[in-house]
N, C-alpha and C positions, 0 to 999 in steps of 0.2 A: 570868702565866697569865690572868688576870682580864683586861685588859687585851685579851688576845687573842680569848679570849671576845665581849666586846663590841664585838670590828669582825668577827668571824664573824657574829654577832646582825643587827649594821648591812646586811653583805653582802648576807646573806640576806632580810634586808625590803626592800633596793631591788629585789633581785633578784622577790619576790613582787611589789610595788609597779607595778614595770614590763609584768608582764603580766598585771595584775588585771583584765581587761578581756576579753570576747567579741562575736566575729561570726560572725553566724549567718544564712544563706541559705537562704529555702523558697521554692517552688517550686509551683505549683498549676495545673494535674496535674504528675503526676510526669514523663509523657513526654506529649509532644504532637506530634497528627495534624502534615504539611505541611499549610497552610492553615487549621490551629485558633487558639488566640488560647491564652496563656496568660498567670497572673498569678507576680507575683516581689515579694519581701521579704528588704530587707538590714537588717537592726537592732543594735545592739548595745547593750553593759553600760556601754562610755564615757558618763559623763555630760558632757564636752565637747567630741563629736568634729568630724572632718571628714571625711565622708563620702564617696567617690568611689564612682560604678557608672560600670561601662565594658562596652561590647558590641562585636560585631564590624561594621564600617563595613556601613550601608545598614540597618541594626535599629533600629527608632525603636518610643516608647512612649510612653503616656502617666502621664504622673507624678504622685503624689502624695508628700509629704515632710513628715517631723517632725523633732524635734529630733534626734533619736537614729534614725530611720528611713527608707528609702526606698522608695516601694510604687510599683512600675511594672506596666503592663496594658500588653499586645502582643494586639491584635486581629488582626492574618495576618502568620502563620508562614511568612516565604519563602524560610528559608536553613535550609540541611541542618546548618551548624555552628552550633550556639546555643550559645555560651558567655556565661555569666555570670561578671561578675569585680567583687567589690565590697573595696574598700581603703578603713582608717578610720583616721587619725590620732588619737590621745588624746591631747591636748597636758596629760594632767594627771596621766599614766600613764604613755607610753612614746612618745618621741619618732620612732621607726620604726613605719613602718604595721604593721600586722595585715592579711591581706590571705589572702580565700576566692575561690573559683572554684570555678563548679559547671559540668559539660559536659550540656545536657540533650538526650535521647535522641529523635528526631525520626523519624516513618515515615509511610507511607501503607500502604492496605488495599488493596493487588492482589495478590492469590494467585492462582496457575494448580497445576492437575493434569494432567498430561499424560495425550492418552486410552489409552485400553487398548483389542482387541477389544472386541466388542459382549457377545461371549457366550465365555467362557475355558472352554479343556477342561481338564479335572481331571489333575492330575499334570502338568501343562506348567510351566515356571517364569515368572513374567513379574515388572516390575517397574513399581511404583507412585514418579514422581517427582512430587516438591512445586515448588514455583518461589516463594519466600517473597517478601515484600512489601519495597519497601527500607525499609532502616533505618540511621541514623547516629547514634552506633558501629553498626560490622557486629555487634560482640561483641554487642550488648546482646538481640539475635534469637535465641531458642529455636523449631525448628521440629520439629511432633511429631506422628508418624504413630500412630491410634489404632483400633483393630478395637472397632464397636461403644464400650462404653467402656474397653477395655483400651488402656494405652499398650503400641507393639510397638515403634517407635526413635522417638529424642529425636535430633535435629541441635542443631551449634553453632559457632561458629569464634573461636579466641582474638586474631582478626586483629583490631583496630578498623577500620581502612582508611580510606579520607582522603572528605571532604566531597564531593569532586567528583566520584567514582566510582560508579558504578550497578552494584555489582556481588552480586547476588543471592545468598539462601544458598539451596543445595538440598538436600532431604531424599528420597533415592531408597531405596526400601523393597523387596527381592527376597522373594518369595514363590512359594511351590509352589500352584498352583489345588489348592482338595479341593471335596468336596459341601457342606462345610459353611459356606463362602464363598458359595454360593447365594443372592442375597439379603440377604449380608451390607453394611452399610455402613462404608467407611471413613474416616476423617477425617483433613484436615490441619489440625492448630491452630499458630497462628504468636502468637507470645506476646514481651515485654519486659521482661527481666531488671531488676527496679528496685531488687536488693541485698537483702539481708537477709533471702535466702530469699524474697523476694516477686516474685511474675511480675504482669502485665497484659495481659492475652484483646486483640489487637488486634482480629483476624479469621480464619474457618477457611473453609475449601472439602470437600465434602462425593462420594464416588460412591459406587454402589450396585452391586455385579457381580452377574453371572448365568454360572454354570458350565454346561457338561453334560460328560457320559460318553461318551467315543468308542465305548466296546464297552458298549451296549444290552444289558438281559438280555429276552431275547424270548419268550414263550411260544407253546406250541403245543399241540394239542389231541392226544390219545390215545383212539379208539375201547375200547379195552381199560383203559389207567389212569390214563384220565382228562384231567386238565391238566396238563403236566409243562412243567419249563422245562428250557432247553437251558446 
């Protein structure tokens, strides 16, 4: 029994032994424009490791390195799929890497609103479309239709969809014209899901309607009573 004990004991510490060690990936910003520059950090708890970062072919940085750390700066962003992939051997720890990969979320700011009439008659229905800005992942794009500052629909798509594709998300909004749209502004806000319940404002587009009333109340004048309307 005792005996048994103590290669449960053993088991168990090699087993803590082997992965007593962490790697951890930041990222600064969190999502970056096409064409921005971002910075990256891969470090760990090993204190004798061997470090790999690895990108996808034509991504070039420039580096900095310690013993336990690798700090790369990317001044222009010219690939839609930015993956980071940093693998760390601990040869005093655990013989099989350890190995993070972060996918970072890449866009540019062109928003379009598609036009409307100039001037909407009340009680007509029309529809307000958004045309979002791309972004890779598709998913990581919130696009959000806002009256004044009420939110009225939130767009999304659970698609990621692939690096080489341009394909847009859109937020089309139907609405009844009233009077009190007159004047009213609406907004498009296109935002970047960056987890943990946190978004990032990329870019919004803004229009302004103007209603009127097809049936005019019109008055008229009455010798007898007066101003009366019809």
């Amino acid at each position: 029994m005792g005996r048994t004990f103590l290669y449960l004991l053993y088991f168990i510490f090699l087993a803590a032994t082997e992965t007593e060690f962490e790697v951890t990936i930041d990222v600064n910003p969190a999502a970056v424009e096409f064409g921005g520059s971002i910075e990256m950090n891969c470090s760990t708890t090993c204190p004798d490791p061997t470090v790999i970062v690895e990108y996808k072919s034509g991504i070039n940085s420039n580096r900095t390195k310690g013993s336990t750390w690798y700090y790369d700066y990317f001044s222009l962003v010219q690939e839609w799929d930015f993956t980071l992939v940093c693998s760390v051997i601990c040869r005093s720890k655990k013989p099989k890497p350890e190995e993070k990969k972060m996918l970072v979320t890449v866009y540019n700011r062109e928003i379009n609103i598609t036009s409307l009439p100039e001037v909407l008659e009340v009680n007509r229905r029309y529809s307000l479309e958004c045309i979002g800005p791309r972004v890779y992942p598709n998913n990581k794009l919130i696009l959000t239709w806002m009256r004044g500052n009420e939110i009225v629909q939130r767009n999304s798509t659970e698609e990621p969809g692939l690096p080489d594709e341009d394909n847009r998300l859109r937020n089309v909004f139907n609405f009844t014209a009233s009077l009190s749209d007159d004047g009213q502004e609406y907004t498009c806000l296109a935002e970047v899901d960056l987890g943990s319940n946190t978004t990032m404002s990329i870019t919004n587009s803004s229009v302004t309607l103007q209603t009127y009333c097809k049936f005019q109340l019109h008055k008229k004048h009455s010798p007898h009573l007066g101003n009366t309307i019809d």
